[in-house]
C-alpha positions as CSV (number, residue, x, y, z in Angstrom):
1,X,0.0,0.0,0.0
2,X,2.7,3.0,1.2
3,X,4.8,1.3,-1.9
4,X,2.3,1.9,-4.8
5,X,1.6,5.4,-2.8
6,X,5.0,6.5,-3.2
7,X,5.2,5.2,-6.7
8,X,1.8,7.4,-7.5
9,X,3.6,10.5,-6.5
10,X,6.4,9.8,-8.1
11,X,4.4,9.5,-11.1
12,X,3.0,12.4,-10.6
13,X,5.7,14.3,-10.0
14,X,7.6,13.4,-13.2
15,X,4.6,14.7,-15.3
16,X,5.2,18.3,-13.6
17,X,7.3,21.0,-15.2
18,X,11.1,20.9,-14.6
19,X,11.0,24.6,-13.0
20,X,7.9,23.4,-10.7
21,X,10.6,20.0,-9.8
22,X,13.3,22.6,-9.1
23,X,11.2,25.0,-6.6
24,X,9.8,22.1,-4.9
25,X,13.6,20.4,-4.3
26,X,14.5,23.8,-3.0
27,X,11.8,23.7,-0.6
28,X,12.0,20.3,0.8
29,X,16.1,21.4,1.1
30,X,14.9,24.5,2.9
31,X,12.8,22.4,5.3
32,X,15.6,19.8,5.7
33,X,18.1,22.2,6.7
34,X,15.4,24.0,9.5
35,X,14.6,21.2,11.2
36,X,18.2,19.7,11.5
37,X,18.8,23.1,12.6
38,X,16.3,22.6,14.9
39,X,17.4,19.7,16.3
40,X,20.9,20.8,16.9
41,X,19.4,24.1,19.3
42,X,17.2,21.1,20.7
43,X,20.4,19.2,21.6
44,X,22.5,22.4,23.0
45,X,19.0,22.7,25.4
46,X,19.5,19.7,26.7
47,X,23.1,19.6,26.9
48,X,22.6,22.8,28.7
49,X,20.3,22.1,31.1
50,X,22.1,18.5,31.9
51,X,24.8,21.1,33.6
52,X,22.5,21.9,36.1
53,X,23.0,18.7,38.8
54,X,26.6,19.7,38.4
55,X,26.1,23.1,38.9
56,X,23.4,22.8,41.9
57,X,26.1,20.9,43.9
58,X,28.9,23.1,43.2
59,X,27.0,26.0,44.8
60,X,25.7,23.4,47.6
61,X,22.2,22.1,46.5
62,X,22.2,18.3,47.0
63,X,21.6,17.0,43.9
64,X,21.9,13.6,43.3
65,X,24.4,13.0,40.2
66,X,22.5,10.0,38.6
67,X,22.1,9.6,34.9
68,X,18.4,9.6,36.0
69,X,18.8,13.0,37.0
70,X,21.0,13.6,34.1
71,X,18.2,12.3,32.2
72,X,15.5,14.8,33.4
73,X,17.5,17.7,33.1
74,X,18.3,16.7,28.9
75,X,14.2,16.6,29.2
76,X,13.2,19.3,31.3
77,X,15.9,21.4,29.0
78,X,14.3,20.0,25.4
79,X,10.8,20.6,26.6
80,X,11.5,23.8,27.5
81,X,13.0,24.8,24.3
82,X,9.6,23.6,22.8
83,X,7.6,24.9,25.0
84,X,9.2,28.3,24.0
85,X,9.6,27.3,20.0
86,X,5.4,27.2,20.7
87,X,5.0,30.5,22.3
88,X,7.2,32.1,19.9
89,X,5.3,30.6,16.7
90,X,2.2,31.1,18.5
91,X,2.5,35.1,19.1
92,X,3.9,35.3,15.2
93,X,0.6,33.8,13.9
94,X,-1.6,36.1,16.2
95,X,0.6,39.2,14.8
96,X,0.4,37.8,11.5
97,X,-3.5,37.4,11.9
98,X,-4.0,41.0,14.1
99,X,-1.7,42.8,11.7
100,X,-4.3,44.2,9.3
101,X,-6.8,45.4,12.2
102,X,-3.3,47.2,14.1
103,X,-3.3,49.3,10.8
104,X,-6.8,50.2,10.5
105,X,-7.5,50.9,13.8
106,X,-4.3,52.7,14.6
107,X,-5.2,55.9,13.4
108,X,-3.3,58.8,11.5
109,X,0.3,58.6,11.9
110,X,2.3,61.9,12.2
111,X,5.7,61.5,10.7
112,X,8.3,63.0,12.4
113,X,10.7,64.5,10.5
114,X,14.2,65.8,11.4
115,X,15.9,68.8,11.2
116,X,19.3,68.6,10.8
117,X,21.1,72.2,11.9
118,X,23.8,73.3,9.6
119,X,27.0,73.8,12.0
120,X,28.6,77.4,11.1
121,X,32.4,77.1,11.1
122,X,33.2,79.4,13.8
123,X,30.9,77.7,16.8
């Protein structure tokens, strides 16, 4: 079944124009390189954050050194990386969506404009 699927797309795509092929390699390449990207800050999180049972006891929190807690810390770290990936997407969709309603209700703008004083030689 996923065979013959991925053989009618492929079909498919051979029947579109060479330019279309191109744009859509460029965008799968695009995607490709974000998420790896993406996966790399997700790994520096975690590595980051599993720092912090080594840090806690070197300023005299007793933390356990455990690959458990090692463990949690990589986790807590990764989930808060997405947790913040969310919020970030999340308030750039609602800007996105408000943006047309921030220029028609903002009202008339004034420009400001700015005079630049011409310095006489002797001063």
């Amino acid at each position: 079944m996923a065979l013959e699927l991925a053989i009618g797309i492929a079909q498919w795509l051979l029947q579109l124009h060479p330019l279309f092929l191109v744009v859509i390699f460029l965008i799968l390449v695009y995607l490709a390189f974000r998420v790896a990207f993406t996966i790399v800050r997700m790994l520096g999180t975690g590595l980051a954050f599993a720092t912090f049972p080594f840090i806690a006891n070197f300023l005299g929190i007793p933390v356990p050194i455990t690959l458990e807690t090692l463990f949690w810390s990589v986790v807590a770290g990764v989930l808060t990386y997405l947790a913040y990936m969310s919020i970030s997407f999340g308030t750039r969709i609602i800007n996105l969506v408000f943006y047309p309603f921030r220029k028609a209700f903002s009202g008339p703008q004034q420009k400001v404009v700015k005079v630049k004083e011409k310095k006489k030689k002797g001063e």
